[in-house]
Structure formats: structure tokens, C-alpha cells
VEXVONU-525414 format. One record per residue (C-alpha): residue number from 1; chain; x negated, y negated, z negated. Coordinates in Angstrom, 1 decimal, always signed. Example, Ala and Ser with C-alpha at 12.3 -4.5 7.8 and 13.67 -1.06 7.14 Angstrom:
BEGIN
    n  chain       x       y       z
    1      A   -12.3    +4.5    -7.8
    2      A   -13.7    +1.1    -7.1
! end
This chain:
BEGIN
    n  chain       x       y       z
    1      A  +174.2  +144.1   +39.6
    2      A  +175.4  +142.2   +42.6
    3      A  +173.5  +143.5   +45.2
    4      A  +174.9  +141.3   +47.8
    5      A  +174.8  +138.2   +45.5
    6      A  +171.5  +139.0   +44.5
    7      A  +169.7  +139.6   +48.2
    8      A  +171.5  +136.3   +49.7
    9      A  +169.5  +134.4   +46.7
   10      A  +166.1  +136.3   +47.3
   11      A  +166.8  +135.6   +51.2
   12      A  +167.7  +131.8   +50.3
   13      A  +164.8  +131.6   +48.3
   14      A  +162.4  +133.1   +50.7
   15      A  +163.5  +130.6   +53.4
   16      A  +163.2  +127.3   +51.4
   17      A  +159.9  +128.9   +50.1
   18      A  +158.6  +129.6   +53.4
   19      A  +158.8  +126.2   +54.6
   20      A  +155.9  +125.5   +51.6
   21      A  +153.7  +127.8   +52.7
   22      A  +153.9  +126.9   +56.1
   23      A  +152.8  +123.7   +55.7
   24      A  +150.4  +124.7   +53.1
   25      A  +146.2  +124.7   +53.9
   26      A  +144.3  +127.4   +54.7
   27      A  +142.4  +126.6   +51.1
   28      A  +145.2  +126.6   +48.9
   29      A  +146.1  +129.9   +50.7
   30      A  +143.1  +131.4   +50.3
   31      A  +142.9  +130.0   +46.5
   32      A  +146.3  +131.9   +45.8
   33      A  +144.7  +135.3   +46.9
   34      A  +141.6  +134.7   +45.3
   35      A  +143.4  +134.1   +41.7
   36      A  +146.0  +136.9   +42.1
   37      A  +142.5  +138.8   +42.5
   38      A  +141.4  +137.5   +39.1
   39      A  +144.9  +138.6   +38.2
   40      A  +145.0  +142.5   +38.7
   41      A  +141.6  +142.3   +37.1
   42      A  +142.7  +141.1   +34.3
   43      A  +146.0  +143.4   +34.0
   44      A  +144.3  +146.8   +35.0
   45      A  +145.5  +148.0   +31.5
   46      A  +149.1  +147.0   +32.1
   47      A  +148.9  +148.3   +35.4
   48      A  +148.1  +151.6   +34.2
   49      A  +150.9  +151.7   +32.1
   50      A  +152.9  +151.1   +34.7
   51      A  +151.9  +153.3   +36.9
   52      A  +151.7  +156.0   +34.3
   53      A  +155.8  +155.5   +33.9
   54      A  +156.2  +155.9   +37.5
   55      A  +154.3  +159.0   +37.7
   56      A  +155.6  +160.3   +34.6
   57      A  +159.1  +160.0   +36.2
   58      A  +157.9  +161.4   +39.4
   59      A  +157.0  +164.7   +37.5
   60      A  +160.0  +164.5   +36.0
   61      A  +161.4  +164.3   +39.6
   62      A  +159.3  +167.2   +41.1
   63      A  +157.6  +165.0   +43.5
   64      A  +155.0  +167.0   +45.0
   65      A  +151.4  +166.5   +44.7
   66      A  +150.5  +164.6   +48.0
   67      A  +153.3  +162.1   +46.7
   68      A  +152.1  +161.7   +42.9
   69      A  +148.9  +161.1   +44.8
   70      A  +149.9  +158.5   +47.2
   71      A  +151.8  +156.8   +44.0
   72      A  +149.0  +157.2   +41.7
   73      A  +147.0  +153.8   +41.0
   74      A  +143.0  +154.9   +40.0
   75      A  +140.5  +152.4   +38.7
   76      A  +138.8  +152.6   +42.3
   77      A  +142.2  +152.4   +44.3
   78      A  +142.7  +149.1   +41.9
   79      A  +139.3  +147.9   +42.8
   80      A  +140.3  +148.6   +46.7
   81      A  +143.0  +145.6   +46.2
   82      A  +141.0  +143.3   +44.6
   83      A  +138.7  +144.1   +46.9
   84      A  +141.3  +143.9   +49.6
   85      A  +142.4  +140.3   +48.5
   86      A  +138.9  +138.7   +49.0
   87      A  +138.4  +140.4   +52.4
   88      A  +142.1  +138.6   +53.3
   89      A  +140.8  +135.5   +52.0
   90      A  +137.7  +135.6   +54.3
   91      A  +139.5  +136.2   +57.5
   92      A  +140.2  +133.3   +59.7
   93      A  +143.1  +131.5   +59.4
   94      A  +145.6  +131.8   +62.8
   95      A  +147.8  +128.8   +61.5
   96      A  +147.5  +126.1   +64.0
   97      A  +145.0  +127.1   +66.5
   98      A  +145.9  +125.1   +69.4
   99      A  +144.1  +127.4   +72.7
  100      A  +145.2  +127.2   +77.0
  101      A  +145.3  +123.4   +76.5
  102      A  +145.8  +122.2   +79.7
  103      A  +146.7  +118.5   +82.1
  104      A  +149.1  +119.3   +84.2
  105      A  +149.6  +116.8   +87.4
  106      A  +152.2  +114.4   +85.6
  107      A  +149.2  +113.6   +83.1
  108      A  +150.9  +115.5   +80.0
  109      A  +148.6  +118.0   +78.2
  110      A  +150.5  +121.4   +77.4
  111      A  +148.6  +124.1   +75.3
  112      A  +150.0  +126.5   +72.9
  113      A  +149.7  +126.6   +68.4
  114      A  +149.8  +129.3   +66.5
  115      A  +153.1  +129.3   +63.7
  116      A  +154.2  +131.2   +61.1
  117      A  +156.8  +133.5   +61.8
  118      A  +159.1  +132.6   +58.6
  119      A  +160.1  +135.3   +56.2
  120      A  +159.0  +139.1   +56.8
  121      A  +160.8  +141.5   +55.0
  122      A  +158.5  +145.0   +54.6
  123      A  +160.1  +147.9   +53.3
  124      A  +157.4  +150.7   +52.5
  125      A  +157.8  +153.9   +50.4
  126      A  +155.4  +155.3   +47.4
  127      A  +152.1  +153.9   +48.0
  128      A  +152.2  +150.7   +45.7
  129      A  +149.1  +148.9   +46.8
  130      A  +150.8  +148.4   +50.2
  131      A  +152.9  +145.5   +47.9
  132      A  +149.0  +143.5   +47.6
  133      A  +148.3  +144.7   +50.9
  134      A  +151.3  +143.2   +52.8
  135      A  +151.5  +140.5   +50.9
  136      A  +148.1  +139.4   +51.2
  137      A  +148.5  +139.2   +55.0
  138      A  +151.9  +137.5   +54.8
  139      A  +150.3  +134.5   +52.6
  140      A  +147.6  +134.5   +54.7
  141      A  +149.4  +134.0   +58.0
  142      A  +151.7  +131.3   +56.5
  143      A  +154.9  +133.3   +55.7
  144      A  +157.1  +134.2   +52.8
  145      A  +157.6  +137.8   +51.9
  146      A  +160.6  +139.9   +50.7
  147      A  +159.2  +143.5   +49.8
  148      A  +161.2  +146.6   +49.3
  149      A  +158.6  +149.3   +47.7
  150      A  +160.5  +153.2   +47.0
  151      A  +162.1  +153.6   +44.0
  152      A  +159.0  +156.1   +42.7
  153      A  +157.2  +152.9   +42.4
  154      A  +159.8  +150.2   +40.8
  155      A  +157.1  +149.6   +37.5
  156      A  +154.3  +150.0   +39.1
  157      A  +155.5  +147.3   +41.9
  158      A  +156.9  +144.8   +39.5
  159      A  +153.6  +144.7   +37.3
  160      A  +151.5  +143.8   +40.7
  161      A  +154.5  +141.2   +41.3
  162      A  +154.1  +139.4   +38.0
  163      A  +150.3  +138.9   +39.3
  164      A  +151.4  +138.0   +42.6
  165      A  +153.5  +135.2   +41.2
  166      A  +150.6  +133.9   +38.7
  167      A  +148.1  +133.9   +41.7
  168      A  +151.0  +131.8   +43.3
  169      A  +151.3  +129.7   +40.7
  170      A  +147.6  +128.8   +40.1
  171      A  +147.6  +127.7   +43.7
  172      A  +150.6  +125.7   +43.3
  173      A  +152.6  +127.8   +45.5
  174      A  +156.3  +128.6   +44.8
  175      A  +156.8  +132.0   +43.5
  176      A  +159.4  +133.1   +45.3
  177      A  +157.1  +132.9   +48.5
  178      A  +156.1  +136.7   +47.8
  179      A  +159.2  +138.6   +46.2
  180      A  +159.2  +142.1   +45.1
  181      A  +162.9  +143.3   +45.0
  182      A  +163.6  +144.4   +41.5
  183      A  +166.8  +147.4   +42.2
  184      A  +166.2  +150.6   +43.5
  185      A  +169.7  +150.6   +44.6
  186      A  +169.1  +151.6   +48.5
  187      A  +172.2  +148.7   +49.1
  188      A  +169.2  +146.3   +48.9
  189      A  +167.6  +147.7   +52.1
  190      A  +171.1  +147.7   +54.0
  191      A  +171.3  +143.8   +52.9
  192      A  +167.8  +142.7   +53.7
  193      A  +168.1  +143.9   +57.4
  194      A  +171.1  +142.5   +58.5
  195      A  +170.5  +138.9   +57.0
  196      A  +169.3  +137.2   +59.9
  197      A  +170.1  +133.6   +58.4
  198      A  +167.2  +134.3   +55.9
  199      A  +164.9  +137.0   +57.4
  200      A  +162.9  +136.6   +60.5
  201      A  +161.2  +140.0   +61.2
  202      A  +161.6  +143.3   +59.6
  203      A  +158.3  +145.7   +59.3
  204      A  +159.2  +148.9   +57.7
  205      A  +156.2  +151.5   +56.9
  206      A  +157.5  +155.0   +55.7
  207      A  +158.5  +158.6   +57.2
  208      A  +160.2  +158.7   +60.4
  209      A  +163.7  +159.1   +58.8
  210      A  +163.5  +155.7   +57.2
  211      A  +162.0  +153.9   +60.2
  212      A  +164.9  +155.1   +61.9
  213      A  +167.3  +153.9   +59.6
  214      A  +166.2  +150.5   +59.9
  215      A  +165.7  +150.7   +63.8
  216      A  +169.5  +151.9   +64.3
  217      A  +171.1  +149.2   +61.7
  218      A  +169.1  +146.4   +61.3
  219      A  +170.7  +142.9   +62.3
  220      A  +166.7  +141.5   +62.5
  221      A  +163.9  +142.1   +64.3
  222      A  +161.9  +145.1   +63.5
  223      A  +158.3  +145.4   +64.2
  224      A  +157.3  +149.6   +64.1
  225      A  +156.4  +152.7   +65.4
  226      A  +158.5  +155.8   +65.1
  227      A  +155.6  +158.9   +65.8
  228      A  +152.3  +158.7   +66.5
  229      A  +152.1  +161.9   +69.2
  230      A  +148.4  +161.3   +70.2
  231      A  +146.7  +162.9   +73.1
  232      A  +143.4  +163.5   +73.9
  233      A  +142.2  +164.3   +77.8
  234      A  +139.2  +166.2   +78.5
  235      A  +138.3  +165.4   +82.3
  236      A  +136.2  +167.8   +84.7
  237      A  +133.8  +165.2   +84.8
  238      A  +133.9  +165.0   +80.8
  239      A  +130.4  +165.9   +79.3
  240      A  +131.1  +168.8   +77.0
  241      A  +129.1  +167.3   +73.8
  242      A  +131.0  +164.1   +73.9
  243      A  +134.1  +166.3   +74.8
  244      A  +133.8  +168.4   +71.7
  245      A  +132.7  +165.6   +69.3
  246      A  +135.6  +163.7   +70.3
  247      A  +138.2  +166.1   +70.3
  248      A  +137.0  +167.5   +66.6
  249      A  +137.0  +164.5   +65.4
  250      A  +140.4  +163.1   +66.3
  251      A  +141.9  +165.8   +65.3
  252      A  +140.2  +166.9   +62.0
  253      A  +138.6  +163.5   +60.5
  254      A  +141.9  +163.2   +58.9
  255      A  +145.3  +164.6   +59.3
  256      A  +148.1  +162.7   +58.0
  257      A  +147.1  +159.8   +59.9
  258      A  +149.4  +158.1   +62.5
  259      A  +146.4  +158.1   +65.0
  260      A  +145.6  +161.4   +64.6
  261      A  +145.3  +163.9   +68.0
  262      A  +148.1  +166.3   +67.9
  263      A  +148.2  +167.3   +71.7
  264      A  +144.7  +168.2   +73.3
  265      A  +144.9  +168.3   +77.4
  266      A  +142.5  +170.0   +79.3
  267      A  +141.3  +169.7   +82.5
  268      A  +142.6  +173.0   +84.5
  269      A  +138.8  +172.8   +86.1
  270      A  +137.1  +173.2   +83.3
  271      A  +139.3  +175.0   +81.1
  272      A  +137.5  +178.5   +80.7
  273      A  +134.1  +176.6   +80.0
  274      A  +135.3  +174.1   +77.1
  275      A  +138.1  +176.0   +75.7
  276      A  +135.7  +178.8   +74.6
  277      A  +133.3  +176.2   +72.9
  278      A  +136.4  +173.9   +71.3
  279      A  +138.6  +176.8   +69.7
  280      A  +136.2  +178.1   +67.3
  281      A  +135.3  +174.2   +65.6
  282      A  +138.7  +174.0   +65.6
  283      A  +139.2  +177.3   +64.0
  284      A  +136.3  +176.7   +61.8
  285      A  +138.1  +173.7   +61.0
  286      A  +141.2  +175.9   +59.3
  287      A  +143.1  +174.2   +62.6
  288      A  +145.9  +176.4   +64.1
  289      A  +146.2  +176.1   +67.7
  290      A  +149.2  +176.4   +69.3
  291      A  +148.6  +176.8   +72.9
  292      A  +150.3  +176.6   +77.1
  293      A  +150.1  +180.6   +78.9
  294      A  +146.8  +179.2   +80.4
  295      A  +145.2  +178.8   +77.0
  296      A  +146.3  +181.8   +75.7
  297      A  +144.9  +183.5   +78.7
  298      A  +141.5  +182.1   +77.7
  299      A  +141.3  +181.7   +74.3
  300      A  +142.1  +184.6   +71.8
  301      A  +144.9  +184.9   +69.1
  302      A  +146.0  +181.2   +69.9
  303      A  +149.9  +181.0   +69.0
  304      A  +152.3  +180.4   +71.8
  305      A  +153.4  +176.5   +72.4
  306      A  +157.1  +175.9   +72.5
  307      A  +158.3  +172.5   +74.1
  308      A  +158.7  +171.4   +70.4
  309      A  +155.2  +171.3   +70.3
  310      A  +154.7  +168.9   +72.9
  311      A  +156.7  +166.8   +71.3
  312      A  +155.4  +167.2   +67.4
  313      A  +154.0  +165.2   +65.2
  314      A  +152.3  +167.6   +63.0
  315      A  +149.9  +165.4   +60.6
  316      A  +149.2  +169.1   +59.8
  317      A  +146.0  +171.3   +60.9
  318      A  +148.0  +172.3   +63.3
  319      A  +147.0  +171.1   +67.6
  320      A  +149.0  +172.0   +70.4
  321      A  +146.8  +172.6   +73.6
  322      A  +147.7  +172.4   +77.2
  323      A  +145.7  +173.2   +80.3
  324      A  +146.6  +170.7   +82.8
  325      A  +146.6  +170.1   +86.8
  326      A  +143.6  +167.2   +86.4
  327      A  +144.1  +164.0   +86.2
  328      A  +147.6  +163.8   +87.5
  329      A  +149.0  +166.6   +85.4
  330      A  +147.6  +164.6   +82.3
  331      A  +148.7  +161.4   +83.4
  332      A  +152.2  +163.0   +83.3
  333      A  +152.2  +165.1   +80.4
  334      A  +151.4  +161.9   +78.3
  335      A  +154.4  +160.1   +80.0
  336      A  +157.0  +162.6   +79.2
  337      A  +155.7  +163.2   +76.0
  338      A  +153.6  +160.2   +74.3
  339      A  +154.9  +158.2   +72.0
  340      A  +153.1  +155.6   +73.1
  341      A  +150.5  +154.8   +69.8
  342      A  +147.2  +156.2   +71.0
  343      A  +145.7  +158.4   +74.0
  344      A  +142.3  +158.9   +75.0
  345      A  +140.7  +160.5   +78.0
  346      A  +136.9  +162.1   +78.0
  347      A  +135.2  +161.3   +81.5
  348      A  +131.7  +160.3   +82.9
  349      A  +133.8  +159.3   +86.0
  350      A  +134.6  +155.4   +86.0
  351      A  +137.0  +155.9   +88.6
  352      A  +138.9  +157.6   +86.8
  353      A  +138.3  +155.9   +83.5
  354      A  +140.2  +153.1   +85.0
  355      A  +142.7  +154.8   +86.3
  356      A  +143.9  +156.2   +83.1
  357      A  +143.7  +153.5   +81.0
  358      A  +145.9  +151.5   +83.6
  359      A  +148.5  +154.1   +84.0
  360      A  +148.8  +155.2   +80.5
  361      A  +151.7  +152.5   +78.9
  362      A  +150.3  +153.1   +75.2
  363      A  +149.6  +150.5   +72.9
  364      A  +145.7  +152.0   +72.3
  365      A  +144.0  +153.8   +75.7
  366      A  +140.8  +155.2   +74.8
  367      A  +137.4  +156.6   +77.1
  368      A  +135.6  +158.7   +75.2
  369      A  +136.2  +157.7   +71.7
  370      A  +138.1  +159.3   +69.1
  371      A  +141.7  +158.2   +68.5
  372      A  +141.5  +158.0   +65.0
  373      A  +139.7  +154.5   +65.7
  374      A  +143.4  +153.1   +66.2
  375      A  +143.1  +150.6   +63.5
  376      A  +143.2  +147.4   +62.5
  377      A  +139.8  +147.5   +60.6
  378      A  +137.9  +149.2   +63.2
  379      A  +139.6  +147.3   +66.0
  380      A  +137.7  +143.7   +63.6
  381      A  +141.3  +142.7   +62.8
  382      A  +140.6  +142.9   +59.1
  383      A  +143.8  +144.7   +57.5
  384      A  +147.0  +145.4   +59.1
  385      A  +150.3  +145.5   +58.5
  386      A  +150.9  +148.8   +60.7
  387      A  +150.7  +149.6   +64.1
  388      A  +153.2  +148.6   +66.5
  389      A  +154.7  +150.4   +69.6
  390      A  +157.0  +148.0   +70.6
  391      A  +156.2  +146.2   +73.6
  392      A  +157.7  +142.7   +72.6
  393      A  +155.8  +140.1   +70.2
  394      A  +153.1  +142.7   +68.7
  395      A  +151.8  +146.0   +69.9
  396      A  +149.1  +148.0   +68.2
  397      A  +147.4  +147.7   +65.0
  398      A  +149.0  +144.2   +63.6
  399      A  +146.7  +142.1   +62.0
  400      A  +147.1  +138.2   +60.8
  401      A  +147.7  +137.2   +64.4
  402      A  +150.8  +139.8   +64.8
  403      A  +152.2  +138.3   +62.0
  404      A  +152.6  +134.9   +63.7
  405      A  +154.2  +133.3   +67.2
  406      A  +153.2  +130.5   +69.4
  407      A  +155.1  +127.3   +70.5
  408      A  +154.3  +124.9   +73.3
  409      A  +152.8  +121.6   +72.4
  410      A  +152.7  +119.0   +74.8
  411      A  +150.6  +115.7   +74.2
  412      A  +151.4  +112.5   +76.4
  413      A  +150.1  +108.3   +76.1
  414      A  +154.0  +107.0   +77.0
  415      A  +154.4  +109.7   +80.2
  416      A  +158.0  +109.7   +81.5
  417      A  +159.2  +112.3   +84.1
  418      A  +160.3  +110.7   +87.2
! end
């Protein structure tokens, strides 16, 4: 194959395809989700054999078990994206909400519309209900879609493609508005982000290695985060319940999550009262902590942090822990070392509440709630696409509304500018 030749023709096709959907309703949106719904439930059994290839192949490969589990599609985990299509479906519609409508002194009225972005390229490894999930939110939010899945899922992908494009189809929707590239060959990744006459954004979800592939070389846009180095601040004026159910919880609720704690900073006040009750739940937990001279002073048989630590992005029961000067020291531990997803601080004092949450430049600041609430769902965005640490167009959990820009309009009865 032609991998060049063949990516220019899914990119032209995209383009032309996305002009369609842009102008498209909200209903015949909405009715294209609903049927590619009716779809997958009618093509469990194929999907199964699908993904049984795929898996088959990944045994073959030694993929390891958290992979084959990520790839594996269950009767639940197929219900989840039917289930995942309706909820889409439900969600308001951004496309052309008009808001900040204003007269300005010449007599115009100038307010801003939602629009569709264009075509969103999403390149995503193993998990192949991430192909209904991005593509859901895509459709919904008036774009065309080119989606690159990992080469562990290539029949498993193209089976929920071929219900993608019937769902189209039944809505009267051009096919090629959703497109699920059909080579593994990793050329099609080079081509699809540095084809800026046909792709508009690029939003890749996978390890850190391949979101800094497409960070370095890509010709397009790229909506991402590279880490998600969380921290969690526990104040002298923290109350030590809400202190320990917060910390527990961010850390241990789950572990391979982006929003996950991985740093805990404590307050240097009230270190040798919390740490004592903390380090066993953690320990309980089967958490190793990795902690500053401070903490080691207090706490028994805690390993000794290295600078790497700060730094780490375990998505491991494993927590570094540093005893800090207050609220200064935490303010600029988190500078030098966030990666700017999601920090939280633990405090009964307002003051300092406010404080923190306008000095810390993350894209989620927390008071005394878990991190792991960094997420579109939670956050009433419905799905998301990922979370974004970028500071330009969409930062945080990205949601319908991330997926979409604004222009001016300006309404007039004959005004000239004189």
C-alpha cells in the first residue's frame, strides 16, 4: 500500500465530509449515534470474533495481562458503548449557540457562535472502545473524524467501523465523516499529523512515549497532556478526617489513572500528627511510600525519595511524600514539579484556599476533594475526549465544547462605519 496516497484520500475525504456534518442538525446527529447503537447490538457476535483475533494475536505477541485486558471487548464493556452512544446523544448540542451578544455604540450587535472545529485526527493505543467513544463526541460536536487505534486492535477496530459507517448511513450522513484507518503501518501516524491541508487538530491518547512523538513532529495542532504528576496538600489548618479521606482516596481509588496523587505534601506544622495516622492506610493499602529526610524521621521503614520521585508518574502503589515549609514551600514544590493536570490542597482556612487555587497554574485546583474527580463525567461534561494541559483552545477534561471554536458574528439593519 501507498501510505501516502492512501492518507491524502482519507484526509480529502474527511475535509469534504466534514463540511456535511457541519451543516448537519442536531437530530440527524443524534439519529446517527442512536442507529450505530442499534448497530453494535446487533453485531455483538461479529464483534467477538473480532476481538477474539486480536487477542489471540496478542498472546501470540506476549502482550502482558493489563494489555490483553485493556484490548479485551466483554459483553458488559460492549454494553458500556451502546450505552455510551445514547448518553452522547442526550448531551446538548454546542453547534451554534450564539452567547455575549452585545450593541456596541455604532448600533451593530457582535456576540460570539459556537463551530465545529473541522476534522480531528485521534490516535489512541489498545483500548478499542475509545474508536465509539471518540467518535461519538466528534459527530456530536459537528466534525469529521480520522482515527488511528494500535495495531493490537486492527479487527476489533474495523468491525466497530463497519457499524459506525451503517449508523452513518441510516442517518444519511457520508461515511467517510468517521474513518478508522485500515494499516497498521506506523507511516500512517507520521502522515496524518503533518497534513495540515486536511486535518485541523490532532488529539493523541496513549503512553507518554507516543504523546511525545506526536508533540515533537506533528505539522497540526495537538490537543494533550504528557504526565499527570498530581499533588495533594495537607494544610495546618486541614482537619485530619477530611485530610486522610482525601489523601487515601486520591491515591488508592485507582492507580493507573492520569488523575491519580502521586506526590503527597505535608504541612511541616503538622507533620508528626498526620503522618503517623496517614502511613499505615496507606500501608494497609499495599502503597509504598517513598519519602523526604523529614518523613523518614517520622514515619518508620518509609524508602528514601530521590529527585526522580518528585518528578514520577508512578500509576503504581507507589507515593512519594514530602514535608514541606507551609503554604509557600507547597506552593513551590508544585511549580517546579507539577505537570500541571490536577492538585489539590486540604484546608479549613479560606484564606488560604484562595490563595492556592490562584497561584497554582494547573488545569484542575482542588480544596478538599480528591483528585481523582478530574474528569469529564464528574466535572457534568458527559464524556471526554482526554484531559488537556495545554493552555491554548482547551484545558482540562475536554468534553463536546473542547471539541469546538467560536467565531464573531456581527448583526447590522444597513450600518456603515464612518
Amino acid at each position: 500500500m501507498d501510505i501516502a496516497a492512501y492518507m491524502a484520500e482519507v484526509g480529502k475525504q474527511a475535509r469534504a465530509a466534514a463540511t456535511q456534518v457541519a451543516r448537519s442538525t442536531t437530530a440527524v446527529r443524534n439519529h446517527a449515534l442512536l442507529a450505530t447503537a442499534e448497530a453494535l447490538d446487533a453485531e455483538r457476535e461479529e464483534l467477538t470474533v473480532a476481538n477474539g483475533k486480536d487477542l489471540e494475536r496478542g498472546r501470540e505477541n506476549s502482550l502482558d495481562a493489563a494489555m490483553l485486558d485493556r484490548l479485551e471487548l466483554t459483553p458488559p464493556r460492549i454494553d458500556a458503548m451502546i450505552e455510551g452512544l445514547k448518553q452522547v446523544a442526550s448531551l446538548p448540542d454546542p453547534i451554534g449557540a450564539i452567547t455575549d451578544m452585545a450593541y456596541r455604540p455604532s448600533g451593530i450587535q457582535v456576540g460570539k457562535m459556537r463551530v465545529p472545529l473541522g476534522v480531528i485526527g485521534i490516535i489512541y493505543e489498545s483500548r478499542p472502545n475509545v474508536t465509539v467513544e471518540a467518535a461519538s463526541l466528534c459527530l456530536k460536536s459537528g466534525n469529521a473524524t480520522i482515527l488511528r487505534g494500535g495495531s493490537e486492535s486492527i479487527h476489533s477496530n474495523q468491525a466497530i467501523a463497519r457499524c459506525l459507517a451503517g449508523g452513518l448511513a441510516k442517518a444519511g450522513l457520508p461515511e467517510a465523516a468517521v474513518q478508522v484507518i485500515k494499516t497498521t503501518d506506523r507511516a500512517a501516524v507520521g502522515a496524518l499529523i503533518t497534513m495540515p491541508a486536511y486535518v485541523d487538530v490532532i488529539v493523541p491518547r496513549g503512553g507518554k512515549g507516543l504523546i511525545e512523538r506526536i508533540s515533537r513532529d506533528a505539522r497540526v495542532p495537538v490537543i494533550k497532556h504528557l504526565d499527570g504528576v498530581c499533588h495533594v496538600y495537607i494544610d495546618s489548618h486541614a482537619d485530619p478526617e477530611k485530610a486522610l479521606k482525601v489523601a487515601v482516596n486520591a491515591k488508592t481509588q485507582r492507580y493507573g489513572t492520569c488523575n491519580t496523587m502521586e506526590t503527597l505534601l505535608v504541612d511541616k506544622e503538622i507533620a508528626e500528627d498526620i503522618l503517623p495516622l496517614l502511613a499505615p492506610a496507606f500501608v494497609e493499602k499495599g502503597v509504598e511510600l517513598r519519602g523526604c529526610e523529614q518523613t523518614r524521621a517520622i514515619v518508620e521503614g518509609v524508602a528514601r525519595a530521590t529527585e526522580a520521585d518528585w518528578e514520577a508518574e508512578y500509576l503504581a502503589p507507589v507515593l512519594a511524600v514530602r514535608v514541606v515549609d507551609g503554604l509557600d514551600g507547597a506552593i513551590d514544590h508544585i511549580s517546579r514539579y507539577s505537570s500541571q493536570h490536577t492538585d489539590s490542597i486540604v484546608t479549613e482556612n479560606y484564606t488560604r484556599a484562595r490563595r492556592f487555587i490562584t497561584e497554582v497554574d494547573s488545569s484542575s485546583v482542588m480544596v478538599n476533594a480528591s483528585t481523582r474527580f478530574a474528569d469529564g463525567f464528574e466535572y457534568g461534561l458527559g464524556a471526554e475526549i482526554g484531559i488537556s494541559t495545554d493552555k491554548i483552545h482547551a484545558r482540562g477534561p475536554v468534553g463536546l465544547e473542547g471539541l469546538t471554536s467560536q467565531k464573531y458574528v456581527v448583526f447590522g439593519d444597513g450600518h456603515i462605519r464612518t
